[in-house]
LUMLUMDREN-2810 file (N, C-alpha, C; in Angstrom, 1 decimal):
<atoms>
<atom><aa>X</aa><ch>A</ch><at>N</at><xx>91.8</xx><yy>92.9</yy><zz>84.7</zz></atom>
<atom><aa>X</aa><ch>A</ch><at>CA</at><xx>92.2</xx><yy>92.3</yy><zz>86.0</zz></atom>
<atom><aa>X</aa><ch>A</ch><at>C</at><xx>92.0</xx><yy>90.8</yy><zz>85.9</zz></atom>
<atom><aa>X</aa><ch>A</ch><at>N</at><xx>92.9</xx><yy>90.0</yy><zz>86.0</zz></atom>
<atom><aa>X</aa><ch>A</ch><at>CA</at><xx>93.0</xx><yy>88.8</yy><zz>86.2</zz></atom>
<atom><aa>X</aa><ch>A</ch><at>C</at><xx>92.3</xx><yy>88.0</yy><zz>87.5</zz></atom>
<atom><aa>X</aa><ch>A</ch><at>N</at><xx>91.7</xx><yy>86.9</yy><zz>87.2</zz></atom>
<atom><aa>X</aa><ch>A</ch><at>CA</at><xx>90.3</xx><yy>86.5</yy><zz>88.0</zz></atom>
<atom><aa>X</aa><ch>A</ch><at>C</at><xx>91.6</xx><yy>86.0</yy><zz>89.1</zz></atom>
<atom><aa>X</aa><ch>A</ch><at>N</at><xx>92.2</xx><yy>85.8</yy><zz>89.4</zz></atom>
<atom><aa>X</aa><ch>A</ch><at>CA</at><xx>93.4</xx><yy>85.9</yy><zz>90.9</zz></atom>
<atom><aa>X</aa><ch>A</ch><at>C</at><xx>93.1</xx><yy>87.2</yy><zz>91.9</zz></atom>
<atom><aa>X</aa><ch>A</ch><at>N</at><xx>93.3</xx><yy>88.0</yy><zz>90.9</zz></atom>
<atom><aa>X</aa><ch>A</ch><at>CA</at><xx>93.2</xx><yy>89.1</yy><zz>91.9</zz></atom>
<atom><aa>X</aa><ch>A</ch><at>C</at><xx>91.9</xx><yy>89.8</yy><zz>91.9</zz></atom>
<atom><aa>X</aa><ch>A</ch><at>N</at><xx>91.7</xx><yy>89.3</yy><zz>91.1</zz></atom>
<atom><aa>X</aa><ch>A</ch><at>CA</at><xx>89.6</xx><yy>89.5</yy><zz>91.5</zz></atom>
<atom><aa>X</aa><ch>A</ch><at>C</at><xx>89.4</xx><yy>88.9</yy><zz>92.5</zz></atom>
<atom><aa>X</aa><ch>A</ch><at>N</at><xx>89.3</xx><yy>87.8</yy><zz>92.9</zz></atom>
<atom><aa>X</aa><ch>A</ch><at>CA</at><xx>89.2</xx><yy>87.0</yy><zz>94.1</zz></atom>
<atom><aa>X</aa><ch>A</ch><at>C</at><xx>89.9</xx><yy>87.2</yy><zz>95.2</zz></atom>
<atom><aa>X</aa><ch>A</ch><at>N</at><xx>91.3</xx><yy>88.0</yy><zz>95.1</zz></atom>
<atom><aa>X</aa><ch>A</ch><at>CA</at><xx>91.7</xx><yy>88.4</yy><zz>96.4</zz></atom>
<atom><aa>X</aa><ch>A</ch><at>C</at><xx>91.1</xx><yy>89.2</yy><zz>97.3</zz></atom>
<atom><aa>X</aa><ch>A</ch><at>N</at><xx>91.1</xx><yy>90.1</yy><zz>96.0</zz></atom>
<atom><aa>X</aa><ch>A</ch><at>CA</at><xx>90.4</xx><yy>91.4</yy><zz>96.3</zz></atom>
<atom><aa>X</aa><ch>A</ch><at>C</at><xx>89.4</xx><yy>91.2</yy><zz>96.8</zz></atom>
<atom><aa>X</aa><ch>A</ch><at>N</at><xx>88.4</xx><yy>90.5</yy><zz>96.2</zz></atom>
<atom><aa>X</aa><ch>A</ch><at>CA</at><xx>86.6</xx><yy>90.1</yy><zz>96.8</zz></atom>
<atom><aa>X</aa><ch>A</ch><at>C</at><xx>87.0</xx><yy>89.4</yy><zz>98.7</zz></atom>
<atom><aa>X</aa><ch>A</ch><at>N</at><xx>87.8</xx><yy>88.6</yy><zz>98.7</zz></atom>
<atom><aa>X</aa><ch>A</ch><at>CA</at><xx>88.4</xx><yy>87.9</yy><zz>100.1</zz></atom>
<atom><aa>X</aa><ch>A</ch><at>C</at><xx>88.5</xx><yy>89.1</yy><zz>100.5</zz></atom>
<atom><aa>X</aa><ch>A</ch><at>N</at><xx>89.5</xx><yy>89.7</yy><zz>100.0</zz></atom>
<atom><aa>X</aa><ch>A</ch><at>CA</at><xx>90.1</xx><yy>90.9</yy><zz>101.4</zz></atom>
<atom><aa>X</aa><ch>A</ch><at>C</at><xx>88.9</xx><yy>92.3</yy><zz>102.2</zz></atom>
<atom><aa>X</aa><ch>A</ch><at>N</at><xx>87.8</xx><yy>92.4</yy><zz>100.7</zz></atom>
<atom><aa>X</aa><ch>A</ch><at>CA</at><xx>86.6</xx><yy>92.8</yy><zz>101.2</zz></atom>
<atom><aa>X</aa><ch>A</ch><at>C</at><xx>85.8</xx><yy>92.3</yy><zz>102.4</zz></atom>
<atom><aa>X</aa><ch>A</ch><at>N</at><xx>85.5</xx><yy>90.9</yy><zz>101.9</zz></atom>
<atom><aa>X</aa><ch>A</ch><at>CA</at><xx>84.6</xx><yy>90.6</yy><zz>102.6</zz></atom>
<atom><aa>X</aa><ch>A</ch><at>C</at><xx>85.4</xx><yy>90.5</yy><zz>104.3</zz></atom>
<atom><aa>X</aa><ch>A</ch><at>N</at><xx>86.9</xx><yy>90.3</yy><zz>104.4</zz></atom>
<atom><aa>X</aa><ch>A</ch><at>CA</at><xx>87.1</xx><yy>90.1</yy><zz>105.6</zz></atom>
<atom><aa>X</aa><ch>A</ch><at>C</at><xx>87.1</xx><yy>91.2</yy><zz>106.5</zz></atom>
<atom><aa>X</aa><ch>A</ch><at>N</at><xx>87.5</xx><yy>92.3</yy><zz>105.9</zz></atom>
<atom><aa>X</aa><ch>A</ch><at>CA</at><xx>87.7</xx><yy>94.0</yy><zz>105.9</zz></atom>
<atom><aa>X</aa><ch>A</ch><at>C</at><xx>86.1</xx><yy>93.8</yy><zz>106.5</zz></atom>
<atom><aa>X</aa><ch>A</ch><at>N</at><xx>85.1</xx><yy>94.0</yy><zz>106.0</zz></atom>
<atom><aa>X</aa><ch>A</ch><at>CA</at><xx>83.6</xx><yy>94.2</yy><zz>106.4</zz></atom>
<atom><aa>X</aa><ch>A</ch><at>C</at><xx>83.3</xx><yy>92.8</yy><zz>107.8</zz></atom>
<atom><aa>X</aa><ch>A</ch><at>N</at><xx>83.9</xx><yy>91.8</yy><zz>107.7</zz></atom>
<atom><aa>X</aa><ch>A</ch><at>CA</at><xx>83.4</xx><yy>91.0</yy><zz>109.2</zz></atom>
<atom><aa>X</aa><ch>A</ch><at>C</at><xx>84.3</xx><yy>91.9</yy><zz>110.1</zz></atom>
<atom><aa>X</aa><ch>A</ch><at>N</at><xx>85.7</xx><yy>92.0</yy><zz>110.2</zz></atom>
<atom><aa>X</aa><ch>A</ch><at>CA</at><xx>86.2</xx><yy>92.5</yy><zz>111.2</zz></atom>
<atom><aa>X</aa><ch>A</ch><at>C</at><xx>85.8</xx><yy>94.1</yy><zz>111.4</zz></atom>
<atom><aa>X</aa><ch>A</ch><at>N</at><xx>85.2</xx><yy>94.5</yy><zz>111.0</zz></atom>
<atom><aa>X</aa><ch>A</ch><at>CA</at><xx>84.2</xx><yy>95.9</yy><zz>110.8</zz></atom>
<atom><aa>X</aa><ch>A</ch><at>C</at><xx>83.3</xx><yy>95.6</yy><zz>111.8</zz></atom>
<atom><aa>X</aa><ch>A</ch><at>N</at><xx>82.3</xx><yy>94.5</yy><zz>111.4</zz></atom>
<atom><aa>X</aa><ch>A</ch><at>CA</at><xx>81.0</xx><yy>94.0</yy><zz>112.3</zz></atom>
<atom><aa>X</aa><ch>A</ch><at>C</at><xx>81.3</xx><yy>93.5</yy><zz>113.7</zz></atom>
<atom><aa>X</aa><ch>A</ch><at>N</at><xx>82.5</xx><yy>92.8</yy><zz>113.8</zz></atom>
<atom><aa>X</aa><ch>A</ch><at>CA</at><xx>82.5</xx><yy>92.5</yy><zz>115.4</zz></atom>
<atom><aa>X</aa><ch>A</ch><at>C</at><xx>83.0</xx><yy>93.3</yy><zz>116.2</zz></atom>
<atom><aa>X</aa><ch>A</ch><at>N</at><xx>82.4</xx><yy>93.0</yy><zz>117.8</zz></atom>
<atom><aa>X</aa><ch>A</ch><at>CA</at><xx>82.6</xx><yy>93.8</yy><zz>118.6</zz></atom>
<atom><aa>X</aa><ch>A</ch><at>C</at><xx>83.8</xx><yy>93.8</yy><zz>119.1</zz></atom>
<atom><aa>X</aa><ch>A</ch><at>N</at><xx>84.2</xx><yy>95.0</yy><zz>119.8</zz></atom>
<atom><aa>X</aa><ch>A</ch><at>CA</at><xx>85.9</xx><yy>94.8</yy><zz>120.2</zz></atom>
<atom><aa>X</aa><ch>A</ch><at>C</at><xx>86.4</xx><yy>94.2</yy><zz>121.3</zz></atom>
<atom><aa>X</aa><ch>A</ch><at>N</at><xx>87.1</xx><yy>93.4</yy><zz>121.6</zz></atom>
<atom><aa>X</aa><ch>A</ch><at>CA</at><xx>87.5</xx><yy>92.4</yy><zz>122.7</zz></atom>
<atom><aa>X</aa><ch>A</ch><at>C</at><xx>87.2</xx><yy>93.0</yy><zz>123.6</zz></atom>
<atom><aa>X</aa><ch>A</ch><at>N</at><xx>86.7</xx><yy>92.2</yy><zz>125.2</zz></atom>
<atom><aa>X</aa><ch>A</ch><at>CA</at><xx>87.0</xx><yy>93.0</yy><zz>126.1</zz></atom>
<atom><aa>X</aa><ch>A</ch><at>C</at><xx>88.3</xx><yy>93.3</yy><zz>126.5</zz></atom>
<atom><aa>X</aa><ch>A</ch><at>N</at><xx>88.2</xx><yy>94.6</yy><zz>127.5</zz></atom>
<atom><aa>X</aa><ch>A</ch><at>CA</at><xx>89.9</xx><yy>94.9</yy><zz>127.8</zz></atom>
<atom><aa>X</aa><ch>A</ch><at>C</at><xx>90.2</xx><yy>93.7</yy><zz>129.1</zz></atom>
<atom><aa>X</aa><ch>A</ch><at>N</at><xx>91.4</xx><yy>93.8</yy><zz>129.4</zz></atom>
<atom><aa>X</aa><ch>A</ch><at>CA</at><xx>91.7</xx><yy>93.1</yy><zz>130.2</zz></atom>
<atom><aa>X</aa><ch>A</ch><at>C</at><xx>91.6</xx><yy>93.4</yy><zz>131.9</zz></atom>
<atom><aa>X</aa><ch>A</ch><at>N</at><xx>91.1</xx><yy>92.9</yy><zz>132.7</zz></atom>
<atom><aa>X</aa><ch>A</ch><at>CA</at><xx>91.3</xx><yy>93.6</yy><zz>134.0</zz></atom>
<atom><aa>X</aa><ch>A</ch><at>C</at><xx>92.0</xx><yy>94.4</yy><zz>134.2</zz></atom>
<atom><aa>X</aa><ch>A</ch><at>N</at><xx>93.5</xx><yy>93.8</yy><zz>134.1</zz></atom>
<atom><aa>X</aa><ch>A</ch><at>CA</at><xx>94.9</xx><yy>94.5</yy><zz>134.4</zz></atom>
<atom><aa>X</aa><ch>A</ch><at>C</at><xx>95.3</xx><yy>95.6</yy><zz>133.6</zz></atom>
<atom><aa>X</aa><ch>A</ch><at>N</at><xx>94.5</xx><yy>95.7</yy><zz>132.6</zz></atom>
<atom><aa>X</aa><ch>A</ch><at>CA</at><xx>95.1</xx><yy>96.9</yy><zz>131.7</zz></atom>
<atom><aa>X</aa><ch>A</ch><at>C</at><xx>94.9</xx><yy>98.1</yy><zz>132.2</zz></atom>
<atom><aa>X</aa><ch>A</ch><at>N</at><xx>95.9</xx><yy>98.9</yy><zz>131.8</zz></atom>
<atom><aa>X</aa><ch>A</ch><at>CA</at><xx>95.8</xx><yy>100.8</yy><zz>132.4</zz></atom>
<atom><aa>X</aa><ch>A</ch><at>C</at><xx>96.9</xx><yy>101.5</yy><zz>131.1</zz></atom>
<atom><aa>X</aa><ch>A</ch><at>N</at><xx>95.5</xx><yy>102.6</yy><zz>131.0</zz></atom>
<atom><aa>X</aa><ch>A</ch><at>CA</at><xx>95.8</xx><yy>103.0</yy><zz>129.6</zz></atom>
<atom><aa>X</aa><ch>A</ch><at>C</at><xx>96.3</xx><yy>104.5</yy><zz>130.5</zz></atom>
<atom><aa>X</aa><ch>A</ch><at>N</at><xx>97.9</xx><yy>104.4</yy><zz>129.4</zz></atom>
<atom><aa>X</aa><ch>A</ch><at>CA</at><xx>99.0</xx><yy>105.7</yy><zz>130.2</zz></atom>
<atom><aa>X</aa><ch>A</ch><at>C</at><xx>99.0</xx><yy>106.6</yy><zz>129.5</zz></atom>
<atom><aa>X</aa><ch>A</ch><at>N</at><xx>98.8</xx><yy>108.4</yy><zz>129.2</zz></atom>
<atom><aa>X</aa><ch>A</ch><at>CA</at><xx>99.6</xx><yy>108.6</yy><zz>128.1</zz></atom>
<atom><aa>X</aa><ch>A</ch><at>C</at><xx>100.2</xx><yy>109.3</yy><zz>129.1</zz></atom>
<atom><aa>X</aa><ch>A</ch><at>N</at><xx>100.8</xx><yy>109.9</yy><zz>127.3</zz></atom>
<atom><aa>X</aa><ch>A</ch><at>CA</at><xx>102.6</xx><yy>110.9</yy><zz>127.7</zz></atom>
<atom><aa>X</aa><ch>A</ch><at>C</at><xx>102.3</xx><yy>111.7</yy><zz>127.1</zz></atom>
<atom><aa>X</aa><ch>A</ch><at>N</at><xx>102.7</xx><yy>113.2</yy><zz>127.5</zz></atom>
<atom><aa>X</aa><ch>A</ch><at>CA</at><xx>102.7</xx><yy>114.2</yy><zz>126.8</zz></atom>
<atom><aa>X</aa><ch>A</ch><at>C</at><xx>103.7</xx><yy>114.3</yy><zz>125.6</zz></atom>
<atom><aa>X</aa><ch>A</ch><at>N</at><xx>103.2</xx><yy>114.3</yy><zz>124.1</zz></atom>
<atom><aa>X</aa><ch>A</ch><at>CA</at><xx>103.7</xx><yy>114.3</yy><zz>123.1</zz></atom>
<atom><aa>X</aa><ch>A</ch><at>C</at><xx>105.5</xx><yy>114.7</yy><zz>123.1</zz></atom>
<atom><aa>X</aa><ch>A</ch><at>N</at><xx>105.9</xx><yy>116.4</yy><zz>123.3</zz></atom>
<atom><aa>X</aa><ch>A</ch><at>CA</at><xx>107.1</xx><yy>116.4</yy><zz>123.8</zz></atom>
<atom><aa>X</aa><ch>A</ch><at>C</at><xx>108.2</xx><yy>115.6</yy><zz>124.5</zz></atom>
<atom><aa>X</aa><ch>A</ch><at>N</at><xx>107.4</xx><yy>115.1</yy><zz>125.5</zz></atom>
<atom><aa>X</aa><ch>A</ch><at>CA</at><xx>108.0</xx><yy>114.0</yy><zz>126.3</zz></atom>
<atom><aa>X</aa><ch>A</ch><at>C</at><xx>108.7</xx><yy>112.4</yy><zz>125.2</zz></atom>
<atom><aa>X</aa><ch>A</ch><at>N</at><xx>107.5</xx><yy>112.1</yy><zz>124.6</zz></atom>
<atom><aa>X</aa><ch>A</ch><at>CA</at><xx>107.4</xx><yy>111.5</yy><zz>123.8</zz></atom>
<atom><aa>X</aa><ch>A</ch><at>C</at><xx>108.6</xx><yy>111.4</yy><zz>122.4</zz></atom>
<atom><aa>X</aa><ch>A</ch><at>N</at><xx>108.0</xx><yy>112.6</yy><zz>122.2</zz></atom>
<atom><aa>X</aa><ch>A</ch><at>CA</at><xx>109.6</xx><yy>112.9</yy><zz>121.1</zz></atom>
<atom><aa>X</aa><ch>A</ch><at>C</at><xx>110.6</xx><yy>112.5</yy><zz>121.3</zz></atom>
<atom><aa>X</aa><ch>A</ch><at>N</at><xx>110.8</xx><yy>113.1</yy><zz>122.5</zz></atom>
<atom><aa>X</aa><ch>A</ch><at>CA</at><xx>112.6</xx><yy>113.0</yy><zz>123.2</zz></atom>
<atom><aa>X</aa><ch>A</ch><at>C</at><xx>112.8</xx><yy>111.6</yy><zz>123.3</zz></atom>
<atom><aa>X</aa><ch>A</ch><at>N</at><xx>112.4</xx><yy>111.0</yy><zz>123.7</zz></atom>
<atom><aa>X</aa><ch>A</ch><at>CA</at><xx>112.4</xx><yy>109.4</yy><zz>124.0</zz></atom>
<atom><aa>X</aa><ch>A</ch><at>C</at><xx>112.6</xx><yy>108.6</yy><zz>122.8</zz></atom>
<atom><aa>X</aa><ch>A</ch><at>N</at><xx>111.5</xx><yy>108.8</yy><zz>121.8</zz></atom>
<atom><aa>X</aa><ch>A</ch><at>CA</at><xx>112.1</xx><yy>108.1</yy><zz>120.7</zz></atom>
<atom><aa>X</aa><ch>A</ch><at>C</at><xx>113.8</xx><yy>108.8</yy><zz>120.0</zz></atom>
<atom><aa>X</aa><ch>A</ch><at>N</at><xx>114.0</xx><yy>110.3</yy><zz>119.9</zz></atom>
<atom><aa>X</aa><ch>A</ch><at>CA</at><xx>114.8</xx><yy>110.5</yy><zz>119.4</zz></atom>
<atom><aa>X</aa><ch>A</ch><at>C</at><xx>115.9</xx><yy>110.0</yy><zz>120.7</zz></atom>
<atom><aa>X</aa><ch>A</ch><at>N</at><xx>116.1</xx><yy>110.1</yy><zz>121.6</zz></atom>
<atom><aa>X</aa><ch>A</ch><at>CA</at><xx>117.2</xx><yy>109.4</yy><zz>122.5</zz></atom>
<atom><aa>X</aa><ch>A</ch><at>C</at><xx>117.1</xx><yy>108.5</yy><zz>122.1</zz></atom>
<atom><aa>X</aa><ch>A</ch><at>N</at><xx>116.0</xx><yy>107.6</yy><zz>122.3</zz></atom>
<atom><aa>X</aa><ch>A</ch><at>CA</at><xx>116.0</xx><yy>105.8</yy><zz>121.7</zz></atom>
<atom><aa>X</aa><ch>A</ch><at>C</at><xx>116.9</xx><yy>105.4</yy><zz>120.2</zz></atom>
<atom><aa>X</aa><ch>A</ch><at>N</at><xx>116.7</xx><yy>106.2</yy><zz>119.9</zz></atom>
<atom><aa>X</aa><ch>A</ch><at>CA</at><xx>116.7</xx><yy>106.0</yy><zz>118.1</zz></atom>
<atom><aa>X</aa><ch>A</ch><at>C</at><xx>118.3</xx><yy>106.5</yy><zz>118.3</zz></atom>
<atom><aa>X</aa><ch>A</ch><at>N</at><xx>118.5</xx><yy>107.8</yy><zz>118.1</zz></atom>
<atom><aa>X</aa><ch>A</ch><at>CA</at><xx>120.2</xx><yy>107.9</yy><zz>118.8</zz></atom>
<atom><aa>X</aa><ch>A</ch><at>C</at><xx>121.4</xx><yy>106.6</yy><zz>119.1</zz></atom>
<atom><aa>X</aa><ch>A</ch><at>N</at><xx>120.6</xx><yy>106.2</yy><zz>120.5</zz></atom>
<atom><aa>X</aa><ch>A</ch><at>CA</at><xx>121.8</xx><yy>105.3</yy><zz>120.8</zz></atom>
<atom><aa>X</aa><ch>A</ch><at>C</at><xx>121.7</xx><yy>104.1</yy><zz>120.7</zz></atom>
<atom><aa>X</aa><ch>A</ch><at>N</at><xx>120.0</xx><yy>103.6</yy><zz>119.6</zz></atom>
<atom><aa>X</aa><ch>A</ch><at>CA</at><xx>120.2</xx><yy>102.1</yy><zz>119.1</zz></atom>
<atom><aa>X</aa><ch>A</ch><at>C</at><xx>120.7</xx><yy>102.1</yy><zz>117.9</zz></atom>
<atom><aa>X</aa><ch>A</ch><at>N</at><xx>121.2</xx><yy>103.6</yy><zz>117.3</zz></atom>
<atom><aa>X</aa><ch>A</ch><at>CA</at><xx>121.4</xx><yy>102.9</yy><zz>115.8</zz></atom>
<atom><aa>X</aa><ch>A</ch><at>C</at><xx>123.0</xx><yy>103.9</yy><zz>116.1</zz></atom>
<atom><aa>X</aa><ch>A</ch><at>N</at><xx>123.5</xx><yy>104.3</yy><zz>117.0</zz></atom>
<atom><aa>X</aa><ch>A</ch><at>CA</at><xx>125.1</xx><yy>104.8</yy><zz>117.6</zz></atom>
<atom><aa>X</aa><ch>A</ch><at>C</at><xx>126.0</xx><yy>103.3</yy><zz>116.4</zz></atom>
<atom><aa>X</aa><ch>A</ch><at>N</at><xx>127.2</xx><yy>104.0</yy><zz>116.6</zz></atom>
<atom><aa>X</aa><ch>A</ch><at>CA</at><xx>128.4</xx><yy>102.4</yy><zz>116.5</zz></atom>
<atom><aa>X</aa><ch>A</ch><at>C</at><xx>129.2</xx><yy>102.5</yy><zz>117.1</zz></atom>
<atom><aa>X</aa><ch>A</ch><at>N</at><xx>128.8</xx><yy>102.8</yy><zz>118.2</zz></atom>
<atom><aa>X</aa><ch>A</ch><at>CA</at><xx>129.7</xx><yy>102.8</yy><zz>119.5</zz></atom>
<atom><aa>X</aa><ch>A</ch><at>C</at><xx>129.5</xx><yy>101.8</yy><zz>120.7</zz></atom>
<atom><aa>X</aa><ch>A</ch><at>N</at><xx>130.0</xx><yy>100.9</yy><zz>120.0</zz></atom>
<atom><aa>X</aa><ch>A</ch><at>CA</at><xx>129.6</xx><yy>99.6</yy><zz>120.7</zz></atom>
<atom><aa>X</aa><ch>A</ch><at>C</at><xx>130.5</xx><yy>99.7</yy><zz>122.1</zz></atom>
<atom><aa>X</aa><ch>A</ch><at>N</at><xx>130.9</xx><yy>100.6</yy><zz>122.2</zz></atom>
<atom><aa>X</aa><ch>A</ch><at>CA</at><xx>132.2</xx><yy>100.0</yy><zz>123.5</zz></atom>
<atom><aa>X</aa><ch>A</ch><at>C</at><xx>130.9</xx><yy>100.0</yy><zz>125.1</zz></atom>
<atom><aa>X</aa><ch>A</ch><at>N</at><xx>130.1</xx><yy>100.9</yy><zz>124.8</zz></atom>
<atom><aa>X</aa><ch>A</ch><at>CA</at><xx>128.9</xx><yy>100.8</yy><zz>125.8</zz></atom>
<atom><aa>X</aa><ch>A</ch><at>C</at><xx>127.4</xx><yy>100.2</yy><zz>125.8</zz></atom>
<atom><aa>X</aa><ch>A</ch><at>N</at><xx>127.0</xx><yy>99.4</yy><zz>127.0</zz></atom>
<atom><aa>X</aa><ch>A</ch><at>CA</at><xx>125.7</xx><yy>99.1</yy><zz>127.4</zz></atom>
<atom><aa>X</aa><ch>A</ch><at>C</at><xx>124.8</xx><yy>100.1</yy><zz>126.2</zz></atom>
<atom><aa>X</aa><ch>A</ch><at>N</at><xx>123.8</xx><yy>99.7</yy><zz>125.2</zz></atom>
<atom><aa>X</aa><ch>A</ch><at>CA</at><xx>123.1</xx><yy>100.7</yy><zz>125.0</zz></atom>
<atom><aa>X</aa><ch>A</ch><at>C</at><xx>121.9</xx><yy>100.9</yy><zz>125.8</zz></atom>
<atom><aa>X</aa><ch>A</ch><at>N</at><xx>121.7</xx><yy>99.9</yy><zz>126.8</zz></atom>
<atom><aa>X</aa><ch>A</ch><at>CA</at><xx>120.4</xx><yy>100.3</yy><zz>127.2</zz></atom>
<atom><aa>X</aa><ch>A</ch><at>C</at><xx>120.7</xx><yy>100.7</yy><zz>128.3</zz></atom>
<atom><aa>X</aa><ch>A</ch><at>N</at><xx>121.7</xx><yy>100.6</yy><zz>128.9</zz></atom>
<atom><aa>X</aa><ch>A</ch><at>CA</at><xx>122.2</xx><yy>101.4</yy><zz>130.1</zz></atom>
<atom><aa>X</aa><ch>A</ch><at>C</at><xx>122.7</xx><yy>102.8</yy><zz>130.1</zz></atom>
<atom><aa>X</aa><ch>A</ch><at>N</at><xx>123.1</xx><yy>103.1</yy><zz>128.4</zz></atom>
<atom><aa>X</aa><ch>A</ch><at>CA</at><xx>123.0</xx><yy>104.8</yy><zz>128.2</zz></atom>
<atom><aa>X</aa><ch>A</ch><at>C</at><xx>121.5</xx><yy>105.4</yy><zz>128.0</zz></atom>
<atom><aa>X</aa><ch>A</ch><at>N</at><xx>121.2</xx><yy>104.5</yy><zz>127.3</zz></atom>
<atom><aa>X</aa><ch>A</ch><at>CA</at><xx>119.8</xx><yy>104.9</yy><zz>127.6</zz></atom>
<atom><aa>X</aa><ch>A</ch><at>C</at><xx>119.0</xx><yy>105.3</yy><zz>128.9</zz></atom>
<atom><aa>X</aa><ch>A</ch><at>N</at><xx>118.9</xx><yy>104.2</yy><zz>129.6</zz></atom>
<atom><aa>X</aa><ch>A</ch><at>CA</at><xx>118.5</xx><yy>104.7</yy><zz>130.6</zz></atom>
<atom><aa>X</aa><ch>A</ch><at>C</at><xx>119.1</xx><yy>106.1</yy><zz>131.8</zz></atom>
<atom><aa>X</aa><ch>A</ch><at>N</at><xx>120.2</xx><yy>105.9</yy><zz>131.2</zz></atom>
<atom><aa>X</aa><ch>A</ch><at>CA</at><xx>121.0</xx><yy>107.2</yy><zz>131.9</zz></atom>
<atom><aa>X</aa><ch>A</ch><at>C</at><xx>121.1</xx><yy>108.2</yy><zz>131.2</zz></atom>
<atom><aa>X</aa><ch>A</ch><at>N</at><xx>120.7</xx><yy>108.2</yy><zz>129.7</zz></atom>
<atom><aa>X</aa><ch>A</ch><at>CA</at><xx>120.2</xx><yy>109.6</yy><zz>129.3</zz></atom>
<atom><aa>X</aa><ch>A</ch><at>C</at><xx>118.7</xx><yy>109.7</yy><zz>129.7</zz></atom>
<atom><aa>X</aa><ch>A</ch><at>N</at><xx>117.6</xx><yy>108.7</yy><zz>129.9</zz></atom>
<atom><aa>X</aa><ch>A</ch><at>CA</at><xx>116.9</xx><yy>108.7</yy><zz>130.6</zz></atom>
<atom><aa>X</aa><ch>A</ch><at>C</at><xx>116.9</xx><yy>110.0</yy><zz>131.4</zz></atom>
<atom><aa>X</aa><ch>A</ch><at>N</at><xx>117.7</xx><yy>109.4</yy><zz>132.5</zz></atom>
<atom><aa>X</aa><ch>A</ch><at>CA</at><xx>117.3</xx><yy>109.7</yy><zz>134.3</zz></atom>
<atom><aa>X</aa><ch>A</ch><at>C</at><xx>118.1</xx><yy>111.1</yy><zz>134.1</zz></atom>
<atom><aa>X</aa><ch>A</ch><at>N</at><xx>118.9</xx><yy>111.3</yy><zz>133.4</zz></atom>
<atom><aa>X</aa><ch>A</ch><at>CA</at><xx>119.5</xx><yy>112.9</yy><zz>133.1</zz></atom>
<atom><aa>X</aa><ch>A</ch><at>C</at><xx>118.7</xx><yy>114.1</yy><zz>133.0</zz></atom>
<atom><aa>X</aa><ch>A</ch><at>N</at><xx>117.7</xx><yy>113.2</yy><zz>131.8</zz></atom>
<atom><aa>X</aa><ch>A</ch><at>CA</at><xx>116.9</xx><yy>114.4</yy><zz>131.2</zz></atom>
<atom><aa>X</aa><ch>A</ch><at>C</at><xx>115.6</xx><yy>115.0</yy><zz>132.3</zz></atom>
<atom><aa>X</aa><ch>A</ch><at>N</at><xx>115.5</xx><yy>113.7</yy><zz>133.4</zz></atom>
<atom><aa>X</aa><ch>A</ch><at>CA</at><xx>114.3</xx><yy>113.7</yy><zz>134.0</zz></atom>
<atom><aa>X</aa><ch>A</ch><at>C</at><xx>114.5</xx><yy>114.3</yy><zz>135.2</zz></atom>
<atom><aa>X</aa><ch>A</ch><at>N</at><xx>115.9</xx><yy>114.3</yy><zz>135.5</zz></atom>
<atom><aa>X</aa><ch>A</ch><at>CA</at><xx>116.4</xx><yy>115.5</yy><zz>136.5</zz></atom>
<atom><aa>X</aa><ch>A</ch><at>C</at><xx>116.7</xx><yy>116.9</yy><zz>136.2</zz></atom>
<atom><aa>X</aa><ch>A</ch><at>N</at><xx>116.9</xx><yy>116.7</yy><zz>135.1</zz></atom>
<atom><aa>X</aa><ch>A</ch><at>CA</at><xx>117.0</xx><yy>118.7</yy><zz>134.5</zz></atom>
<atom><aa>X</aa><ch>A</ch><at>C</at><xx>115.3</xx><yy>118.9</yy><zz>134.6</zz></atom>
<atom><aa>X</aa><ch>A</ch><at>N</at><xx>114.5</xx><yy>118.0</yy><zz>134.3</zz></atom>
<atom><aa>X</aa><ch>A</ch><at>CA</at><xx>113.2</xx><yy>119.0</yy><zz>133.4</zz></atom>
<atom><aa>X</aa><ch>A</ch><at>C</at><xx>113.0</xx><yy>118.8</yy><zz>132.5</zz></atom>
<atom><aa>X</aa><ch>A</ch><at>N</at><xx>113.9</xx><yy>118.1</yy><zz>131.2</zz></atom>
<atom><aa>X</aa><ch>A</ch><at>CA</at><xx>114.2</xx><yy>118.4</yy><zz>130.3</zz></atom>
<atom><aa>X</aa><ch>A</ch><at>C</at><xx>113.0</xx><yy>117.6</yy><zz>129.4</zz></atom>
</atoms>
């Protein structure tokens, strides 16, 4: 091993071990931690993922989005 990457390496430890040692920021007043039930979750990315990578440019994609959205959230789905 070449003394370059010996020295990275020794850096990237030592910094790996400070940010280990300090304490974690405080949160912010305003913060509110949401979750989502996993399934829910799926759907969203795979709808997301769907109609940002579509090539069907003739439509809004974040406007199908959100209207596959509000579709699925009126079935149940």
């Amino acid at each position: 091993m070449s003394l370059r990457k010996l020295s990275i390496l020794l850096l990237l430890r030592a910094g790996g071990a400070r940010a280990q040692s300090q304490s974690p920021p405080t949160p912010d007043p305003d913060y509110e931690q949401v979750s989502v039930p996993a399934p829910r979750t799926v759907s969203l990315i795979v709808d997301a993922a769907s109609i940002l990578f579509s090539r069907n440019e003739d439509e809004n994609k974040v406007k199908a989005l959100v209207d596959r959205r509000r579709e699925r959230s009126q079935k149940g789905d």
